[in-house]
mmCIF file as Biopython writes it, N, C-alpha, C and O atoms, coordinates in Angstrom:
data_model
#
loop_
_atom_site.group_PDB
_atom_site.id
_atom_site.type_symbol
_atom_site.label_atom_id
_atom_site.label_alt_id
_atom_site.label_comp_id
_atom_site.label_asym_id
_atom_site.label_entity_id
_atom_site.label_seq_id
_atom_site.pdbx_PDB_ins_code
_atom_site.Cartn_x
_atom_site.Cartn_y
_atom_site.Cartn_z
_atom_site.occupancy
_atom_site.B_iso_or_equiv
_atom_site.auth_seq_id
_atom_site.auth_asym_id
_atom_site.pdbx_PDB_model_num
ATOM 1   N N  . UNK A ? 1  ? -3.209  11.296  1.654   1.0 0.0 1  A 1 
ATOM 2   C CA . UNK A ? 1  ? -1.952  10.624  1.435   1.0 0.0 1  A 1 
ATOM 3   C C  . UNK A ? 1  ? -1.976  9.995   0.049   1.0 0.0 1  A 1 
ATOM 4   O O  . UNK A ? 1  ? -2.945  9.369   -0.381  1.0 0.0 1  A 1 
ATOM 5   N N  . UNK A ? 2  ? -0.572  10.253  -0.787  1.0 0.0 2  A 1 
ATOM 6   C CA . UNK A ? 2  ? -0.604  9.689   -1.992  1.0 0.0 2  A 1 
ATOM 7   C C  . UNK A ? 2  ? 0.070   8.203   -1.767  1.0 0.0 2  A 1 
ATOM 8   O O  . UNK A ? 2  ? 0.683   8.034   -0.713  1.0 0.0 2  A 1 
ATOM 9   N N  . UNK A ? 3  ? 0.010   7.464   -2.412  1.0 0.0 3  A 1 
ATOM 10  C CA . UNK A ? 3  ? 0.623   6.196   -2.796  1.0 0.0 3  A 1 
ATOM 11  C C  . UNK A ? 3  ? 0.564   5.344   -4.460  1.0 0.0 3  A 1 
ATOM 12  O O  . UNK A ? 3  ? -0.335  5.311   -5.301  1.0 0.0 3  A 1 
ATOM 13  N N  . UNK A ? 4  ? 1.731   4.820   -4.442  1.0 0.0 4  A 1 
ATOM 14  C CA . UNK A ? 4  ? 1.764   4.450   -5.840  1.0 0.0 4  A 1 
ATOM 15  C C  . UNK A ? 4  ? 1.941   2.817   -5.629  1.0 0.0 4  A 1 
ATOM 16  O O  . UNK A ? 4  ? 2.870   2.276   -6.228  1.0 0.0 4  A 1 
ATOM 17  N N  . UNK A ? 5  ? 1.206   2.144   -4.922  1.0 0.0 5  A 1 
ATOM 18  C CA . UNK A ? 5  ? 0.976   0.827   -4.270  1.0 0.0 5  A 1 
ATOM 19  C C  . UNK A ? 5  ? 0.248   0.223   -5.800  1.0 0.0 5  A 1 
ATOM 20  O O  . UNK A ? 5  ? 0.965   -0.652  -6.286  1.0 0.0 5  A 1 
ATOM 21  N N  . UNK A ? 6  ? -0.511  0.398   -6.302  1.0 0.0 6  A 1 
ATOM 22  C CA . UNK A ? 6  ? -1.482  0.355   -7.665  1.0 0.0 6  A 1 
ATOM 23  C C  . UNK A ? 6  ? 0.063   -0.149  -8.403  1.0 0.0 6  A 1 
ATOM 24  O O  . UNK A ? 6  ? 0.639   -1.202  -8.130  1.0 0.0 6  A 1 
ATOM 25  N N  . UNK A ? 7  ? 0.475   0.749   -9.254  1.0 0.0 7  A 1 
ATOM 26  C CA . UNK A ? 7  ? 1.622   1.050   -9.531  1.0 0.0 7  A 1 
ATOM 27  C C  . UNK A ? 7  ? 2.866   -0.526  -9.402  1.0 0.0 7  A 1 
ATOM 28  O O  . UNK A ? 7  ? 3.276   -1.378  -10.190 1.0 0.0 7  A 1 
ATOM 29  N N  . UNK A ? 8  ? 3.062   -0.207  -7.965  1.0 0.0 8  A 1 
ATOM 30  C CA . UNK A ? 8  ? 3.869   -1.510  -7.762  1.0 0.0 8  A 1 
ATOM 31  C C  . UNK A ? 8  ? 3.394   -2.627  -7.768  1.0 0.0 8  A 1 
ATOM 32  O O  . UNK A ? 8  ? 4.083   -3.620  -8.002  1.0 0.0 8  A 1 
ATOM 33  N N  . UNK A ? 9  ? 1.588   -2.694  -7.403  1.0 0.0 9  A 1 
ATOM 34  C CA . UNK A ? 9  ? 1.142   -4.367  -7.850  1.0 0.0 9  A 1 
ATOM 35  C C  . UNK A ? 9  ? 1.515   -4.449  -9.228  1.0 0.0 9  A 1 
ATOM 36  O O  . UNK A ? 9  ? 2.173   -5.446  -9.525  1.0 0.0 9  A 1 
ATOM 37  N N  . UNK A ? 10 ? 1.301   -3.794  -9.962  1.0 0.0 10 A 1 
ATOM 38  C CA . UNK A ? 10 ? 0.775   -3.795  -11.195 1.0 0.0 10 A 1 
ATOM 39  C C  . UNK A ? 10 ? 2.067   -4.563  -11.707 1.0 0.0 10 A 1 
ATOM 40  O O  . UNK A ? 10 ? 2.102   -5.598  -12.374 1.0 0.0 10 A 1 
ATOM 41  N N  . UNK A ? 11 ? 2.949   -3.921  -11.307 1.0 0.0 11 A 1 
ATOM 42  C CA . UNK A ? 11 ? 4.281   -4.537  -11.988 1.0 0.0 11 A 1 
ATOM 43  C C  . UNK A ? 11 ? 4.871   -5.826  -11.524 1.0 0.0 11 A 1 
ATOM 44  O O  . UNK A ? 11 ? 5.794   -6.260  -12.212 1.0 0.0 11 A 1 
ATOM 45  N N  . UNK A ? 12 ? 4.537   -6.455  -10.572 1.0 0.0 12 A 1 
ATOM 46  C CA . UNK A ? 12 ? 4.779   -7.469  -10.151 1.0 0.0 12 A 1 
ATOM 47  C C  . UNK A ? 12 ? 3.283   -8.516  -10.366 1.0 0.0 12 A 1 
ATOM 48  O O  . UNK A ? 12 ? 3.394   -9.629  -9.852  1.0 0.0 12 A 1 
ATOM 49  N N  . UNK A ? 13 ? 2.171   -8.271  -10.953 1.0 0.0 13 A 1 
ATOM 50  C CA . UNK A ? 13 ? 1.231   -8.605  -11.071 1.0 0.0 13 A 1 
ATOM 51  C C  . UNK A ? 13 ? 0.842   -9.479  -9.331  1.0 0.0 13 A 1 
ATOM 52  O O  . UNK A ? 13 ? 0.870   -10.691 -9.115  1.0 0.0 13 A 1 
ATOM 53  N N  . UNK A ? 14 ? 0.568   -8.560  -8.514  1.0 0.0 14 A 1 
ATOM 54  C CA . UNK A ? 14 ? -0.065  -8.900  -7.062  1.0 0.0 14 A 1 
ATOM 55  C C  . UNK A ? 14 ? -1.390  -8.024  -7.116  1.0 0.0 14 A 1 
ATOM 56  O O  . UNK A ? 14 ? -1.546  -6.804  -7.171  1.0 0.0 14 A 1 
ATOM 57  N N  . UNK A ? 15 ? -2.311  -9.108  -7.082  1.0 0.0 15 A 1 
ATOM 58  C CA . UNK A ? 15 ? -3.685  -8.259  -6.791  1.0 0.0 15 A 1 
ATOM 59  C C  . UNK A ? 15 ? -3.649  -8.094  -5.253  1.0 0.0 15 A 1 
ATOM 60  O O  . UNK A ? 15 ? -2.901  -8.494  -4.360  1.0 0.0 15 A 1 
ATOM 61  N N  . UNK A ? 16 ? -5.337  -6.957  -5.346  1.0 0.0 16 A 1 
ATOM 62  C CA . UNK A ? 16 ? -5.123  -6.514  -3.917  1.0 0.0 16 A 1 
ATOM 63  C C  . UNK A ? 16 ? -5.532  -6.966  -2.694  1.0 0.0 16 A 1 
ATOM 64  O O  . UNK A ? 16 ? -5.564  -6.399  -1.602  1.0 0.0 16 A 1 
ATOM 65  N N  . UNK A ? 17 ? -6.014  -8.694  -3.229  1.0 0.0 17 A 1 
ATOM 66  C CA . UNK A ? 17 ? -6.115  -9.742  -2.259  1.0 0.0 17 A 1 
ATOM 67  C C  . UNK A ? 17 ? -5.200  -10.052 -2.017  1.0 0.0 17 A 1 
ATOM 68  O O  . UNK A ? 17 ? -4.978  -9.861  -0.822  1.0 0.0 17 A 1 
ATOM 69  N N  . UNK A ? 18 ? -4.172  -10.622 -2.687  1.0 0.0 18 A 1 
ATOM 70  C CA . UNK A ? 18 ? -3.424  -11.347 -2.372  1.0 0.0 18 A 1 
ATOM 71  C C  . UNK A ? 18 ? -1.930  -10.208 -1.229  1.0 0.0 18 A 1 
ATOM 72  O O  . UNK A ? 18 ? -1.402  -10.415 -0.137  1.0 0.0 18 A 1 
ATOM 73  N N  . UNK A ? 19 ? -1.800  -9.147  -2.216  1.0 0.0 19 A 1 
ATOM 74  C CA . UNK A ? 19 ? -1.569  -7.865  -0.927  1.0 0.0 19 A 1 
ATOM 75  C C  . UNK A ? 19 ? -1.885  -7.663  0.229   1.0 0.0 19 A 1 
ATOM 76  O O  . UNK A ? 19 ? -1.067  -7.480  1.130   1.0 0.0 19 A 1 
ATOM 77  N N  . UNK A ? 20 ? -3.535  -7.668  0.413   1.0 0.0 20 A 1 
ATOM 78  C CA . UNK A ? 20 ? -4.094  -7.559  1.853   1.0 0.0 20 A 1 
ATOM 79  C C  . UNK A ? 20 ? -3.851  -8.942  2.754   1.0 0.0 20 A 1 
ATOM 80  O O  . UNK A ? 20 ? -3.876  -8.943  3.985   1.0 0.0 20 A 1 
ATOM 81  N N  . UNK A ? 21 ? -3.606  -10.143 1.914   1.0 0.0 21 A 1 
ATOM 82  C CA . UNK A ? 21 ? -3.406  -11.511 2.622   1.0 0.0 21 A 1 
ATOM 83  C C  . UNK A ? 21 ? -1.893  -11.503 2.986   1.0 0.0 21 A 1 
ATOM 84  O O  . UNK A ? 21 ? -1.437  -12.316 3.791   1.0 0.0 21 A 1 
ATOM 85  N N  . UNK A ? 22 ? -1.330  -10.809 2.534   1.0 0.0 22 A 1 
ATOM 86  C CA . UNK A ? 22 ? 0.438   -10.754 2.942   1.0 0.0 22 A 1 
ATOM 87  C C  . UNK A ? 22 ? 0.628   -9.882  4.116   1.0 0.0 22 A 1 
ATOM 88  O O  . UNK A ? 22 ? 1.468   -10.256 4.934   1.0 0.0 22 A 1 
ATOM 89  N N  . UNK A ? 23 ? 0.194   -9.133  4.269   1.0 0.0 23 A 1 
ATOM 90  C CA . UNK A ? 23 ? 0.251   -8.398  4.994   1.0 0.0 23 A 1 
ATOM 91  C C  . UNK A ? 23 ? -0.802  -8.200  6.508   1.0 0.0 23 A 1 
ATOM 92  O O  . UNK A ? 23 ? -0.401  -7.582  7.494   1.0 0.0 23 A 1 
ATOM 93  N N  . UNK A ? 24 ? -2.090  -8.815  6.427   1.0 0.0 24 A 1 
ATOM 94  C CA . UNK A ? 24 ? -2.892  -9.070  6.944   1.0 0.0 24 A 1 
ATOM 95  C C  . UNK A ? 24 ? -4.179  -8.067  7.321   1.0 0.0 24 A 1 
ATOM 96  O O  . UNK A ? 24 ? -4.724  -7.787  8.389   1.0 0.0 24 A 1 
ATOM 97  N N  . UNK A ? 25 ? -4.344  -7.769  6.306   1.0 0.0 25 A 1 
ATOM 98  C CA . UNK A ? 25 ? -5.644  -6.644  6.057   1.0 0.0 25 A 1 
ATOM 99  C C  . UNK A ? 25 ? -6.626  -6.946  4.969   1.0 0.0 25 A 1 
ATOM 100 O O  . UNK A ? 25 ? -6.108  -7.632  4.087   1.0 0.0 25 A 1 
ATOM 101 N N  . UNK A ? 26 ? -7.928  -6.636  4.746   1.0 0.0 26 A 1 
ATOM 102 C CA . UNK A ? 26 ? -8.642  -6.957  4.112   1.0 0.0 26 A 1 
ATOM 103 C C  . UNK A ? 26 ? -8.422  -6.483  2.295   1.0 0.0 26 A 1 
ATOM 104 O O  . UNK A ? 26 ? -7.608  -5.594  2.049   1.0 0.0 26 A 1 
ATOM 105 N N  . UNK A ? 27 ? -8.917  -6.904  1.556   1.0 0.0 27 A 1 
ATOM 106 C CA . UNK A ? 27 ? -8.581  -6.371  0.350   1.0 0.0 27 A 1 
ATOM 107 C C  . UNK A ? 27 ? -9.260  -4.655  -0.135  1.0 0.0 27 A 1 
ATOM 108 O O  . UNK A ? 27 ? -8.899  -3.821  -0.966  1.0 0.0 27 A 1 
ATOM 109 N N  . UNK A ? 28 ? -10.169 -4.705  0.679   1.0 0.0 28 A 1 
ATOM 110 C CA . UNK A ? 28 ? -11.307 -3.671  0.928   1.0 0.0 28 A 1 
ATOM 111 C C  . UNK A ? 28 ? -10.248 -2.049  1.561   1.0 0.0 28 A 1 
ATOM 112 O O  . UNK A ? 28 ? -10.364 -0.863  1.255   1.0 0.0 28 A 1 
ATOM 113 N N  . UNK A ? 29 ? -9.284  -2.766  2.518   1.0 0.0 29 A 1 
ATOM 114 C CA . UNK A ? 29 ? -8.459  -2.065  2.759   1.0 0.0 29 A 1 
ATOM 115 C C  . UNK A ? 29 ? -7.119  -1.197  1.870   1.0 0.0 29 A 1 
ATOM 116 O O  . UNK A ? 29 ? -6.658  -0.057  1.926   1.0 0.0 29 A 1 
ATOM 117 N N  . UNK A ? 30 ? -6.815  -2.467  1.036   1.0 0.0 30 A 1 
ATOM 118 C CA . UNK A ? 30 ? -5.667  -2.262  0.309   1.0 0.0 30 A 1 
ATOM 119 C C  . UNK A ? 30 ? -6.640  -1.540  -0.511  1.0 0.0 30 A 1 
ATOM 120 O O  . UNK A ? 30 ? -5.840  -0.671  -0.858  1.0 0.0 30 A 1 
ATOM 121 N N  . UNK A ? 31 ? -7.605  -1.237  -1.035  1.0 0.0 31 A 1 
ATOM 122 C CA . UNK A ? 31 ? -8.235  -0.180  -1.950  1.0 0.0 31 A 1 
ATOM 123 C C  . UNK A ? 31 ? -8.493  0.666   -1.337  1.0 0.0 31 A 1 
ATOM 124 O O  . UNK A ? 31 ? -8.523  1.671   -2.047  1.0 0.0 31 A 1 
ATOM 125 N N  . UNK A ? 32 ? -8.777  0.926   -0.092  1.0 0.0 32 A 1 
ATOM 126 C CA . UNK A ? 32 ? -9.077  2.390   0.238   1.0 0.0 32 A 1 
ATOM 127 C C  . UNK A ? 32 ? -7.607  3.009   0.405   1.0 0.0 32 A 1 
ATOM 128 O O  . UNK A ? 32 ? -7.450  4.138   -0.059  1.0 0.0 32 A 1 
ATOM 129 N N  . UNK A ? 33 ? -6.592  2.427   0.978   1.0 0.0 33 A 1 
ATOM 130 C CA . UNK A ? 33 ? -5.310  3.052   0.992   1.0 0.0 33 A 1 
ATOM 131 C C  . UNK A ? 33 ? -4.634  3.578   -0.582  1.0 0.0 33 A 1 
ATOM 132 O O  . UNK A ? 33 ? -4.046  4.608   -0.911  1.0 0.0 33 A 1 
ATOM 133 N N  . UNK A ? 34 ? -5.085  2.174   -1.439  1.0 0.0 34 A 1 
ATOM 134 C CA . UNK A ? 34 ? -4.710  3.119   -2.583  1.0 0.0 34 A 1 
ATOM 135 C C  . UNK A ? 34 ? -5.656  4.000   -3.552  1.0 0.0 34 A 1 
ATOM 136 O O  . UNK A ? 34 ? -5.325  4.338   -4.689  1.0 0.0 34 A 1 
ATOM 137 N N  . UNK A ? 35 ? -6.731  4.281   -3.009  1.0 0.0 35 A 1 
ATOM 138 C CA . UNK A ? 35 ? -7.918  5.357   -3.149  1.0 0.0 35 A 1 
ATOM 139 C C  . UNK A ? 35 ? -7.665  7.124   -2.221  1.0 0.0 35 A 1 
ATOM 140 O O  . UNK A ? 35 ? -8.131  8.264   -2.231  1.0 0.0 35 A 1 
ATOM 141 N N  . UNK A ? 36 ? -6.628  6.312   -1.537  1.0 0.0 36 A 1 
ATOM 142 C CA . UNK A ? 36 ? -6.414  7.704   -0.520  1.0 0.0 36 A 1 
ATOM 143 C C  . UNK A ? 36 ? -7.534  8.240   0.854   1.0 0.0 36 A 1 
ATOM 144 O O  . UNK A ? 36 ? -7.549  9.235   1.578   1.0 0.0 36 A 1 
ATOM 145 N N  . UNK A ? 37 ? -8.333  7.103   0.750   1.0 0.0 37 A 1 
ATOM 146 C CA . UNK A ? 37 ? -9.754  7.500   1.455   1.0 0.0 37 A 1 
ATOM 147 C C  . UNK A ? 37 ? -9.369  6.799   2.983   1.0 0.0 37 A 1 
ATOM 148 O O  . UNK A ? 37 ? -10.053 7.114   3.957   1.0 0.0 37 A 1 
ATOM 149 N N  . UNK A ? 38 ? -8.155  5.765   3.134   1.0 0.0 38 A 1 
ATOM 150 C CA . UNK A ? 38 ? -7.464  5.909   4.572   1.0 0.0 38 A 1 
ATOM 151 C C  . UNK A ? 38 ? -5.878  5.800   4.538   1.0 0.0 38 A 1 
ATOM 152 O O  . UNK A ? 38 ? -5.281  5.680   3.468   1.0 0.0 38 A 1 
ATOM 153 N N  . UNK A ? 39 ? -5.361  5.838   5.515   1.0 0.0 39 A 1 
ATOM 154 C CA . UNK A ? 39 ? -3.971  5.989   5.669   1.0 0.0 39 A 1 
ATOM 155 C C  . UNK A ? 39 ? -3.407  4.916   6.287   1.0 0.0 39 A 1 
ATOM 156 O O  . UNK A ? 39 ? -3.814  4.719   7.432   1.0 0.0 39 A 1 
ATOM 157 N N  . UNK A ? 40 ? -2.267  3.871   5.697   1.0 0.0 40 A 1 
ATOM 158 C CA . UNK A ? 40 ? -2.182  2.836   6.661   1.0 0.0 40 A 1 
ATOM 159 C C  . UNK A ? 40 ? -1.734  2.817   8.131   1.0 0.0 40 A 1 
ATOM 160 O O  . UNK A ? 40 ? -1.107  3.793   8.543   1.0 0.0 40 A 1 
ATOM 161 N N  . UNK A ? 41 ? -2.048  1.611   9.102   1.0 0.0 41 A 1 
ATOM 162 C CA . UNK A ? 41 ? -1.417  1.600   10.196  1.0 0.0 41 A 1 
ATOM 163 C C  . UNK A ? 41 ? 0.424   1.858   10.083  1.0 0.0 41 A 1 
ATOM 164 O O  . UNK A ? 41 ? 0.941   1.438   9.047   1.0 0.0 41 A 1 
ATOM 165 N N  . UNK A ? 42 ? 1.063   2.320   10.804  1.0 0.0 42 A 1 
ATOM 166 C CA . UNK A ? 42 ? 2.646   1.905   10.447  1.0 0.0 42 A 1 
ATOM 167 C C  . UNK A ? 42 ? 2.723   0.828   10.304  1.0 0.0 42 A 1 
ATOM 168 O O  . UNK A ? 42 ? 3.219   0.524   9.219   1.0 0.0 42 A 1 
ATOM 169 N N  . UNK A ? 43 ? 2.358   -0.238  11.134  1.0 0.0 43 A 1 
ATOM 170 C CA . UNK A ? 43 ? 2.771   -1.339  10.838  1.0 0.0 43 A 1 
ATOM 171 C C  . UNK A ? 43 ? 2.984   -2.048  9.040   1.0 0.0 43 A 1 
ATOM 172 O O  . UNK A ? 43 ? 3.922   -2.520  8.397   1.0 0.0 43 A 1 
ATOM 173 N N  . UNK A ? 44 ? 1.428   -1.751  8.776   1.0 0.0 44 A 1 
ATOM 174 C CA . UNK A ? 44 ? 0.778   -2.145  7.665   1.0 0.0 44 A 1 
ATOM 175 C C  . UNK A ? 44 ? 1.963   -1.761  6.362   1.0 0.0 44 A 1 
ATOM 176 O O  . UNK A ? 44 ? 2.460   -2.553  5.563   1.0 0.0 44 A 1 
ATOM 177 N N  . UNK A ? 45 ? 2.181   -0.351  6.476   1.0 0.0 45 A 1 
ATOM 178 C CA . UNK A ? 45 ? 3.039   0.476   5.514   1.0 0.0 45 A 1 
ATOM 179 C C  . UNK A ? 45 ? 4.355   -0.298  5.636   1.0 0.0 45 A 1 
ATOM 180 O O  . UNK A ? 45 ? 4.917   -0.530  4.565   1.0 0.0 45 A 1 
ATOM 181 N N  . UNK A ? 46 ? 4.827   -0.651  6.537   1.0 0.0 46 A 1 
ATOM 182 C CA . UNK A ? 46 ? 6.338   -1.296  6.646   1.0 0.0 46 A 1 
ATOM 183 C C  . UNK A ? 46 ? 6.213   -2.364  6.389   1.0 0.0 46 A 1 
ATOM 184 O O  . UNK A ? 46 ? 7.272   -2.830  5.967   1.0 0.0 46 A 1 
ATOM 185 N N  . UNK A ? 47 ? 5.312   -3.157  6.423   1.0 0.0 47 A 1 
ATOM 186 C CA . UNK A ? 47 ? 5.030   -4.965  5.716   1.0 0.0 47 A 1 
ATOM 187 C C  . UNK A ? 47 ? 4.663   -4.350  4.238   1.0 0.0 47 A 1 
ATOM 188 O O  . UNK A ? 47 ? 5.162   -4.977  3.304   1.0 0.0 47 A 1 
ATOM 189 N N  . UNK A ? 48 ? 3.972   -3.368  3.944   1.0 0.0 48 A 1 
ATOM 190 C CA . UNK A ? 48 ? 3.892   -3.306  2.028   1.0 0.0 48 A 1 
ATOM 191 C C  . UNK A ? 48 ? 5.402   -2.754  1.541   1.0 0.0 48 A 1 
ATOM 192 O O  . UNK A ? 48 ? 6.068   -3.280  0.648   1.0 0.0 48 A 1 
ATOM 193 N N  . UNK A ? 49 ? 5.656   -1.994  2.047   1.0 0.0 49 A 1 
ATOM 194 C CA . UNK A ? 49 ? 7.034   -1.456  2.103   1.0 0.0 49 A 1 
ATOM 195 C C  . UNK A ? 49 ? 8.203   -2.718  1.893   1.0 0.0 49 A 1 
ATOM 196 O O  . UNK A ? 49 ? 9.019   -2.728  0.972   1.0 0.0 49 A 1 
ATOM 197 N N  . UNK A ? 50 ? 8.089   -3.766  2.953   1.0 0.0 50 A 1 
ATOM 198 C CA . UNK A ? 50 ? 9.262   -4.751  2.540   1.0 0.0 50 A 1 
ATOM 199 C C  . UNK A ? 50 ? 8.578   -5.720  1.497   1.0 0.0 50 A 1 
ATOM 200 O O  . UNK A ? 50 ? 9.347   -6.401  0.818   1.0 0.0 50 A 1 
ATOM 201 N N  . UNK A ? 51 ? 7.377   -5.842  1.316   1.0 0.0 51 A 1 
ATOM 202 C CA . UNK A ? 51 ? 6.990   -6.658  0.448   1.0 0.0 51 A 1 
ATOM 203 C C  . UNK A ? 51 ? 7.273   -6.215  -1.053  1.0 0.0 51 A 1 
ATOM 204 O O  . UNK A ? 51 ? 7.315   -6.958  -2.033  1.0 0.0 51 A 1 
ATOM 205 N N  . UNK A ? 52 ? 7.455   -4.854  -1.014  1.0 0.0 52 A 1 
ATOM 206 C CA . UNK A ? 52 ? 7.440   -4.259  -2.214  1.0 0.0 52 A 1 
ATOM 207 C C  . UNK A ? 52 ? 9.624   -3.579  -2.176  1.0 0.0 52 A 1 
ATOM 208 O O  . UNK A ? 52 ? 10.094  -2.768  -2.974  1.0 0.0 52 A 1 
ATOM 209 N N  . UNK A ? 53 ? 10.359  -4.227  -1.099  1.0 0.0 53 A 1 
ATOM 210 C CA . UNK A ? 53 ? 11.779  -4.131  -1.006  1.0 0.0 53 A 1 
ATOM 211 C C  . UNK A ? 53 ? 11.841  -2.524  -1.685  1.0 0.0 53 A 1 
ATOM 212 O O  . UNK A ? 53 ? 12.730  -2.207  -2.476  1.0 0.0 53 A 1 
ATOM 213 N N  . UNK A ? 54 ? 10.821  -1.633  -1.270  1.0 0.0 54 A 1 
ATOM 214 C CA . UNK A ? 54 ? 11.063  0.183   -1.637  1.0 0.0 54 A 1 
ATOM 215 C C  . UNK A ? 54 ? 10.971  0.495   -0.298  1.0 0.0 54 A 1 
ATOM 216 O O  . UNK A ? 54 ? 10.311  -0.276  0.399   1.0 0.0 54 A 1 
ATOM 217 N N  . UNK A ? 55 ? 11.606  1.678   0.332   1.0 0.0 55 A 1 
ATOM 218 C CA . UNK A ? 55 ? 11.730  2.525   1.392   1.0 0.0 55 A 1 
ATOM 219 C C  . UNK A ? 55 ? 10.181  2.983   1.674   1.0 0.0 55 A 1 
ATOM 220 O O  . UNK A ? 55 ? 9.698   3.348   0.602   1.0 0.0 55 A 1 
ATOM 221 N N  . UNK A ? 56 ? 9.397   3.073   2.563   1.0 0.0 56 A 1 
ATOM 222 C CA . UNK A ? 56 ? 8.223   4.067   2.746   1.0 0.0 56 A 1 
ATOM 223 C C  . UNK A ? 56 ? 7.835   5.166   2.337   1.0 0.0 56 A 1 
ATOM 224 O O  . UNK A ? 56 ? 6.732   5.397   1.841   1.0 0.0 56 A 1 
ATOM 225 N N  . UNK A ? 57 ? 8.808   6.009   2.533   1.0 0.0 57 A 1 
ATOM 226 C CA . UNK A ? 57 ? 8.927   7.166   1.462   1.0 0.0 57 A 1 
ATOM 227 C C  . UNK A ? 57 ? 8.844   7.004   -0.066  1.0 0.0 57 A 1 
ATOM 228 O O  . UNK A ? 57 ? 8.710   7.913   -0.885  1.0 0.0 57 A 1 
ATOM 229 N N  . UNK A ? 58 ? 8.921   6.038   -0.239  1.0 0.0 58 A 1 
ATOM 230 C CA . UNK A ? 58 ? 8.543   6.143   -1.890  1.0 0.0 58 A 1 
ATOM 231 C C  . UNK A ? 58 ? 7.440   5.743   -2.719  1.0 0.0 58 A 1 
ATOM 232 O O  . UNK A ? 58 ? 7.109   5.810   -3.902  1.0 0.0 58 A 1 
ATOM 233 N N  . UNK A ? 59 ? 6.861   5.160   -1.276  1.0 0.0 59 A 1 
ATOM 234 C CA . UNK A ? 59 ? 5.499   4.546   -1.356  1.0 0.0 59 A 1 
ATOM 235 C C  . UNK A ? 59 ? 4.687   5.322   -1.473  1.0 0.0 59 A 1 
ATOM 236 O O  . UNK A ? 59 ? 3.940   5.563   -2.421  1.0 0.0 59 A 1 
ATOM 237 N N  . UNK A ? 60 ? 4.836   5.988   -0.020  1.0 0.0 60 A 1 
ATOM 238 C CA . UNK A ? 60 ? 3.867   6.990   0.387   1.0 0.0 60 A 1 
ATOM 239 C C  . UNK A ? 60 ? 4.100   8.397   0.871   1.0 0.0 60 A 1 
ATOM 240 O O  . UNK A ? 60 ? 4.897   8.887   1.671   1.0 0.0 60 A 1 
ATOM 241 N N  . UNK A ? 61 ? 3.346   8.775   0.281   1.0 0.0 61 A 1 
ATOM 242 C CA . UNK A ? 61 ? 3.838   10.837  0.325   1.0 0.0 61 A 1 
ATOM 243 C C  . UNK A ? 61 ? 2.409   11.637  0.991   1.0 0.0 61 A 1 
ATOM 244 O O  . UNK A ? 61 ? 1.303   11.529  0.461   1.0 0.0 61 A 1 
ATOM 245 N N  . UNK A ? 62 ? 2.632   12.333  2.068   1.0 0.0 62 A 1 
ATOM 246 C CA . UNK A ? 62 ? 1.464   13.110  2.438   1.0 0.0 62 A 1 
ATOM 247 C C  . UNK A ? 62 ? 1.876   13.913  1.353   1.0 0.0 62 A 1 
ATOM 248 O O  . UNK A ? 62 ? 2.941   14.170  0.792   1.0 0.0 62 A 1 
ATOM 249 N N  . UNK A ? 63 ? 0.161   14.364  1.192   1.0 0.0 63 A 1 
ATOM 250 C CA . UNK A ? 63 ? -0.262  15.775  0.494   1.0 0.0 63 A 1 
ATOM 251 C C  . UNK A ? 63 ? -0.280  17.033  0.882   1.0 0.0 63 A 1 
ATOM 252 O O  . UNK A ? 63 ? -1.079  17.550  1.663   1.0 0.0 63 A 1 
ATOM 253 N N  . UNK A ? 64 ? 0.531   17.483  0.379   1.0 0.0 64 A 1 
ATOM 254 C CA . UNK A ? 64 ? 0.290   19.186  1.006   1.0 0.0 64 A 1 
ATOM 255 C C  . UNK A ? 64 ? -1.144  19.620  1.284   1.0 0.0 64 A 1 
ATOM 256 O O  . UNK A ? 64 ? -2.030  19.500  0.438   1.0 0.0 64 A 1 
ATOM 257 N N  . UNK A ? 65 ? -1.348  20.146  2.539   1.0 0.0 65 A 1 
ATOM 258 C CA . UNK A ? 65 ? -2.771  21.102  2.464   1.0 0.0 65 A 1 
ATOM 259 C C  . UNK A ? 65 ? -2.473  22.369  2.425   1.0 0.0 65 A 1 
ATOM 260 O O  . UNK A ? 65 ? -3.368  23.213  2.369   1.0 0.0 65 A 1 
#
C-alpha cells in the first residue's frame, strides 16, 4: 500500500509522534504505514484521513500486483 502521509505531515509540520498520539498508535506505527511495511486498521486510516480533512483515497492507494 502506497501513502503520501510523509507528504501531508510535512506540510503541516506534524511529526510522527505527535500523528501516532492523535490518533492513538505508536509512532513506530505511523512509520511502518508510511514505509509501506503495514497497512492501517480502518479505523486508524479514517482518524489520519480527518486529521489530514483529505478523503482516504487520496491518502492511500493499493499497489497493483
Amino acid at each position: 500500500m502506497r501513502t503520501n502521509i510523509r507528504e501531508l505531515r510535512e506540510i503541516r509540520n506534524i511529526s510522527q509522534k505527535e500523528l501516532g498520539e492523535l490518533v492513538g498508535v505508536s509512532r513506530q506505527t505511523i512509520n511502518y504505514i508510511e514505509l509501506g511495511k503495514t497497512s492501517p486498521k480502518i479505523t486508524v486510516a479514517l482518524k489520519i484521513a480527518k486529521i489530514f480533512n483529505t478523503p482516504v483515497e487520496e491518502i492511500f492507494e493499493l499497489e497493483e500486483e
